[in-house]
Each structure stands twice: as C-alpha cells, then as structure tokens.
C-alpha positions as CSV (number, residue, x, y, z in Angstrom):
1,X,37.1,107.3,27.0
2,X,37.6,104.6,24.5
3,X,34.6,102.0,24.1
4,X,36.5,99.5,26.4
5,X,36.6,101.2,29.6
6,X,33.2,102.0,28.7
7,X,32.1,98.4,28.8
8,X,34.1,97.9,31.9
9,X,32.6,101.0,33.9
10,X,29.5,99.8,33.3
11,X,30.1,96.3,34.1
12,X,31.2,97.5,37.4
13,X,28.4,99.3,37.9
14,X,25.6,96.0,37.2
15,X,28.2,93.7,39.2
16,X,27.6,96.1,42.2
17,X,23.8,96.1,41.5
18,X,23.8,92.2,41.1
19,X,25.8,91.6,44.3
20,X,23.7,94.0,45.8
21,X,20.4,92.9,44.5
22,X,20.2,89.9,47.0
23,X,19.7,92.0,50.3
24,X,16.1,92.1,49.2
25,X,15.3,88.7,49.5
26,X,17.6,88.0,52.2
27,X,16.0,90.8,54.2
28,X,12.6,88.9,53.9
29,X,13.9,85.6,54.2
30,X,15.1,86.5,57.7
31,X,11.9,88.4,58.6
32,X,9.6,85.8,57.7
33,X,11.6,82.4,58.2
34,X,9.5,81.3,61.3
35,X,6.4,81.8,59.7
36,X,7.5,80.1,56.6
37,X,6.6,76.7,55.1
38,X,9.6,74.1,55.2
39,X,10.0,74.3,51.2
40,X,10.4,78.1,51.5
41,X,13.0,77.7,54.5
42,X,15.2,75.8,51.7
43,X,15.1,78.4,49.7
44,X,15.8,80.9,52.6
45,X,19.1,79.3,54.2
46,X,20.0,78.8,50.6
47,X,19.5,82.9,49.7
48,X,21.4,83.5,53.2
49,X,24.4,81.2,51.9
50,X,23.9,83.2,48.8
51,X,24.5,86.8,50.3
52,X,27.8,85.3,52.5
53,X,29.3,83.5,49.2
54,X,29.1,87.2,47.4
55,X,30.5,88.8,50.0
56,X,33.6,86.2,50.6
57,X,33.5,86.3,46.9
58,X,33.9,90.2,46.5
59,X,36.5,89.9,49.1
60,X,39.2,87.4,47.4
61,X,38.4,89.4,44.1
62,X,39.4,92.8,45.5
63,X,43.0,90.8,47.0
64,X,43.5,89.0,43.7
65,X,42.6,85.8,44.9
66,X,40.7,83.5,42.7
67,X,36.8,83.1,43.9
68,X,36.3,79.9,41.6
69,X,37.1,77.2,44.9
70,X,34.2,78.6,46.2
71,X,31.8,78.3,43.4
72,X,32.9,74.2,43.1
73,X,31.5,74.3,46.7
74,X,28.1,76.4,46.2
75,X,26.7,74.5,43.7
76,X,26.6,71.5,45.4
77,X,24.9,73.7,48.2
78,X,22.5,75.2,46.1
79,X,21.6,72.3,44.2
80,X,21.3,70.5,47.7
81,X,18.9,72.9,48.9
82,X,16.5,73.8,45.8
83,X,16.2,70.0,45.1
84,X,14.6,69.7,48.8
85,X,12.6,72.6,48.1
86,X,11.5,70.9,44.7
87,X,10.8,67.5,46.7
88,X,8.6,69.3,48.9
89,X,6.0,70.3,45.7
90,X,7.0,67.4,43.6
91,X,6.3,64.4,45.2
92,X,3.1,64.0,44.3
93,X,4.6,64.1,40.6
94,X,7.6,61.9,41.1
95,X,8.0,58.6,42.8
96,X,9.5,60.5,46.7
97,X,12.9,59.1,46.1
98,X,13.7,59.9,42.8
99,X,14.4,63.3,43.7
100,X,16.5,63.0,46.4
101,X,18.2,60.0,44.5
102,X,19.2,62.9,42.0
103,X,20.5,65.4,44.8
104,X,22.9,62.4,46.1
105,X,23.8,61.4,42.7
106,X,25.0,65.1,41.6
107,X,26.6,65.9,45.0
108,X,29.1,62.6,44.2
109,X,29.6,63.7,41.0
110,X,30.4,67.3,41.5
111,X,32.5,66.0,44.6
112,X,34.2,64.1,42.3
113,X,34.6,66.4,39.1
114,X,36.3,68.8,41.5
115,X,38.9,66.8,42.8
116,X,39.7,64.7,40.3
117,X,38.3,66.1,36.9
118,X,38.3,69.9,36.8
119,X,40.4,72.1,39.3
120,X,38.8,74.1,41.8
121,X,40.9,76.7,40.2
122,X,38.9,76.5,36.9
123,X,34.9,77.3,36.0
124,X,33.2,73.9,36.9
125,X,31.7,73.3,33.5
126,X,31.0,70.2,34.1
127,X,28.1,70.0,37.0
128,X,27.7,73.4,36.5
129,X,25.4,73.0,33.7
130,X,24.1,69.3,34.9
131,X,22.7,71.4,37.9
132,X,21.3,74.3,35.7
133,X,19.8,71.4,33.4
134,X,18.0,69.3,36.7
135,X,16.8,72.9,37.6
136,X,15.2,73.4,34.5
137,X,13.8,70.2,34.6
138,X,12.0,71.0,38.0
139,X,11.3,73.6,37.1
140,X,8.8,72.9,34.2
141,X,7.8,69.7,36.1
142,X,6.5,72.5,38.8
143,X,4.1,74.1,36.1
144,X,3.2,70.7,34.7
145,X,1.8,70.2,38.0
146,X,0.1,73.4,38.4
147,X,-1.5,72.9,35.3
148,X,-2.6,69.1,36.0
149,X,-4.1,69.7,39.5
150,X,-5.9,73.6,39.2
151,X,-5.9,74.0,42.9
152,X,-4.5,77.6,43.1
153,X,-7.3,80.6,42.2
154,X,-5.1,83.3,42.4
155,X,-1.4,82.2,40.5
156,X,-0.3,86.0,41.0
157,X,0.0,85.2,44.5
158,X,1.7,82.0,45.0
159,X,5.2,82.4,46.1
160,X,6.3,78.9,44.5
161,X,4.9,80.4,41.2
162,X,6.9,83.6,41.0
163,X,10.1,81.3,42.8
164,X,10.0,78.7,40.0
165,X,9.5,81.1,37.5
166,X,12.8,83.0,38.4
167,X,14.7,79.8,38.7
168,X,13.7,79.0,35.1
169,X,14.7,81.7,34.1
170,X,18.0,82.4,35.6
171,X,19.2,78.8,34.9
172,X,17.9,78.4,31.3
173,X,19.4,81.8,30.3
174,X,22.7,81.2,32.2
175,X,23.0,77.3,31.0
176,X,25.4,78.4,27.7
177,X,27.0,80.6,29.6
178,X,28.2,78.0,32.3
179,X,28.7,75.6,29.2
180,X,31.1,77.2,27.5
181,X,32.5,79.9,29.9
182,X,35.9,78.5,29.5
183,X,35.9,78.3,25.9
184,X,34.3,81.9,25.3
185,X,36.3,83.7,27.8
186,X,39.2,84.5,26.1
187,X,39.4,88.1,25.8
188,X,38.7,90.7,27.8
189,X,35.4,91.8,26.3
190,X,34.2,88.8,25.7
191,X,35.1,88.2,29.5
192,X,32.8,91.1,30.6
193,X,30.1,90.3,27.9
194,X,29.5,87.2,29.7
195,X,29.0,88.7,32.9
196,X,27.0,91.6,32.0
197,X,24.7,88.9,30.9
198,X,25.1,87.1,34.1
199,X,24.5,90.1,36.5
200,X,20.9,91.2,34.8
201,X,20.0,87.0,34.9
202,X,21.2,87.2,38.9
203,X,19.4,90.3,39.4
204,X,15.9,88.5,37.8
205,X,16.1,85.9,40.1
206,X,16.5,87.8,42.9
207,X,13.8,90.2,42.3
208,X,11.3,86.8,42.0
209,X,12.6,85.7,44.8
210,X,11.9,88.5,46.3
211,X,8.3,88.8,45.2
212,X,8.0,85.0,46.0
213,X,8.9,85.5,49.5
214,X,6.7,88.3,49.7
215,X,3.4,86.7,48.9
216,X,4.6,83.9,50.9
217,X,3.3,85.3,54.0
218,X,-0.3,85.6,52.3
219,X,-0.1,81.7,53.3
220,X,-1.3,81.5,49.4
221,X,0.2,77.6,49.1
C-alpha cells in the first residue's frame, strides 16, 4: 500500500470518528434541554442542527453532490446561535446591543457574500473566518470576565468554562485553515491534510461540549 492510500484510509477513518463524535453531546443536549439554562439551549438547538447538517452532508458526499451550499447556510446558523449564547454571559461586559448588532451585521454580510461575492459552490472564505475571528473574540472576552468578577469556586465545573474553552479552540486552530482552504487545496494530499487537521479540531470541540453539557446539570452557573 503506497503512502497515499495510507493517508486516505486513515483520513476515512477520523472523518467517521469526527462525524460521529457529535452523538455525544447531542445525546445530552436532548436529555437535559428542559432543565437547561437559556444560554445552554443555544448551544443545544445549535449542536442538534449540527448532527442533521453532517448527516445531509455525508449524504450528498456519498452521491457526488457538492456539500459546500450547505455550509454557506450553517454558518450563519451557528454564528446566529453562539452569539445569543455569548450575549447571555456577556452583557454585563458589553453594552447589550453590541452583540446582537454584530450577529445582524455578519448574517447581511454572509447573506450577501454568498450570493453575490463567493458561490455557494465554493469554500466561503470570506465570513468563514470573520465568524471564527468574532468567536475568538468572545471567546477570550468570556475569560476576561471570569477573571474580573471571581464569582465561580469550582472553574472545573462550570459548563460555560469547558464550552468556551472548546470553542477557542476549535475556531483559533481552524481560522488558517478556513482562510486559505481554497488557496492550499490543490492536491490531493494537501486536500486530506487539511482535513485530518479539521476532524481532530471537530472532535475537541465536541468532547468540551460534551463535558460542558455534562456539568451543566450540577446547576454550577
């Protein structure tokens, strides 16, 4: 077995794991919705989304049918929905309106970029990155304010903790790869390098999402 089909059986086998790794929190996010806070209902309608994009995307893949349409139309979704969950533990920190001000302003924008700027038919590397940069951004505006109020004793068991940490991970290690996923892609290897890299990012987040949800019905918040 030459090196190549090496590479691609075991990107294969992570792409199943990756797809695969968001039953877990989507299990839990069912279980415990009712007795969840309204931030962590964002999150959970956004991880159901999540598992049903996979799957539709998995299906068009496996009929040759490109699965980049529907990635023009998640990000707006998933931007939609961890922005509200941000604005729940942010407003405090920001002025109430900026963030939703931001979730408008990017849903035009990616609206636009996809119909006018880049086709649906082509890796949106345009708001792609914007959203992964906002993220970020809340992200380390979450710790800011852990650090600046001191309110939680035990950080080990607040679900917003392990949540944001995942989501600053998965978006600051998957930024360059959004970036400049049209540029890099060119060959084949380079094609599944990219997404090998992608897969173990998507299975972090989901594994602190996971844990997240988990502690979430300690009522630690």
């Amino acid at each position: 077995m030459n090196p190549s089909s090496v590479f691609l059986a075991w990107y294969l086998e992570l792409n199943v794991i990756s797809s695969a790794s968001i039953l877990l929190p989507a299990i839990l996010a069912l279980v415990l919705f009712k007795r969840q806070v309204l931030p962590l209902k964002s999150l959970s309608i956004l991880i159901w989304i999540g598992a049903l994009v996979e799957v539709a995307a998995q299906i068009m893949a496996n009929n040759g049918k490109s699965n980049l349409p529907l990635l023009h139309v998640y990000v707006i979704i998933e931007f939609v929905l961890l922005g509200w969950m941000y604005q729940f533990n942010l407003y405090k920190l920001y002025n109430r309106y900026v963030i939703p001000i931001i979730i408008i302003l990017f849903s035009i924008f990616s609206i636009i970029n996809s119909l006018f700027i880049q086709s649906i038919y082509t890796f949106n590397t345009h708001n792609r990155p914007l959203s992964n940069l906002l993220l970020i951004v809340f992200a380390i505006s979450y710790y800011y304010k852990l650090l600046k109020e001191l309110k939680i004793r035990y950080l080990e068991r607040n679900p917003m903790f392990w949540i944001n940490t995942g989501i600053l991970i998965y978006y600051s290690g998957s930024l360059f790869l959004f970036i400049f996923s049209n540029y890099i892609i060119k060959t084949r290897e380079s094609w599944l390098l990219v997404w090998h890299i992608h897969s173990i990012l998507n299975i972090f987040i989901n594994i602190f999402y996971t844990i997240g949800l988990w502690h979430s019905q300690e009522n630690s918040e």
